[in-house]
N, C-alpha and C positions, 0 to 999 in steps of 0.2 A: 482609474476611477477618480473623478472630480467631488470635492467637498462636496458640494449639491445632490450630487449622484448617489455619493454616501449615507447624506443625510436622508433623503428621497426614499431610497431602499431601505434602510434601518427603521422608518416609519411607518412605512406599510406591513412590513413584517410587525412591527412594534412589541411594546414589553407590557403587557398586561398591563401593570400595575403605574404605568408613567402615559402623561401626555405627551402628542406628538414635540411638542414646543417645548418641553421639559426633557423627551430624548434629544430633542436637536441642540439643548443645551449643555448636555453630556458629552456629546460628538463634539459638538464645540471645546469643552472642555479639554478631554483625551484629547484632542489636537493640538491645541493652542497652549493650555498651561501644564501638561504631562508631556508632548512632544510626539505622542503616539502617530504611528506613520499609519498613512489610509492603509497603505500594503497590511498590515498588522489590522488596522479594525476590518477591512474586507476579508481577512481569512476568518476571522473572529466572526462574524456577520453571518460567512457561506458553511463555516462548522455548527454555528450555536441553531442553527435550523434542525440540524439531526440530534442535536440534545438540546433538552428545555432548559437549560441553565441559563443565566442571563446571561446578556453580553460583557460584564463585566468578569465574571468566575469564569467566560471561556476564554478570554485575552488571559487570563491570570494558570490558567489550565495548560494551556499550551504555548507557555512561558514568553508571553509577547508583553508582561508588564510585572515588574517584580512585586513580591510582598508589601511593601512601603507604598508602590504606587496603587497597590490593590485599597490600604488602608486609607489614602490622600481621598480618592474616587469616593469611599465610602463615606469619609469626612462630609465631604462635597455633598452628595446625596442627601446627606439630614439634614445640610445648612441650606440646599438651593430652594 
């Protein structure tokens, strides 16, 4: 699955509480300055469908981004 494709799909599902351009800035994120591989946000993506948790506590659930990077994300979140 291609960046675009990633992004594409993670927007239409979308997170309630975020704009499209504010998730794509996340995915952005997790990519580029946490190093999160798509493999890892598409499992993250296809799980967090069957439980309402965000996309971030289900990458962190099913051990695809450690504690630290859980708190980095969060950092992130209150500053972007």
């Amino acid at each position: 699955m291609d960046k675009q494709a990633l992004t594409i799909h993670s927007t239409q599902g979308g997170e309630r509480q975020m704009t499209p351009s504010r998730y794509s800035r996340l995915i952005n994120f997790l990519q580029e300055d946490l190093a999160i591989s798509t493999a890892s946000l598409a499992v993250a993506l296809r799980n967090r469908d069957q439980d309402p948790g965000s996309l971030t506590m289900t990458l962190w659930q099913y051990g695809l981004i450690t504690l630290e990077q859980l708190e980095q994300i969060y950092d992130w979140l209150e500053t972007a």
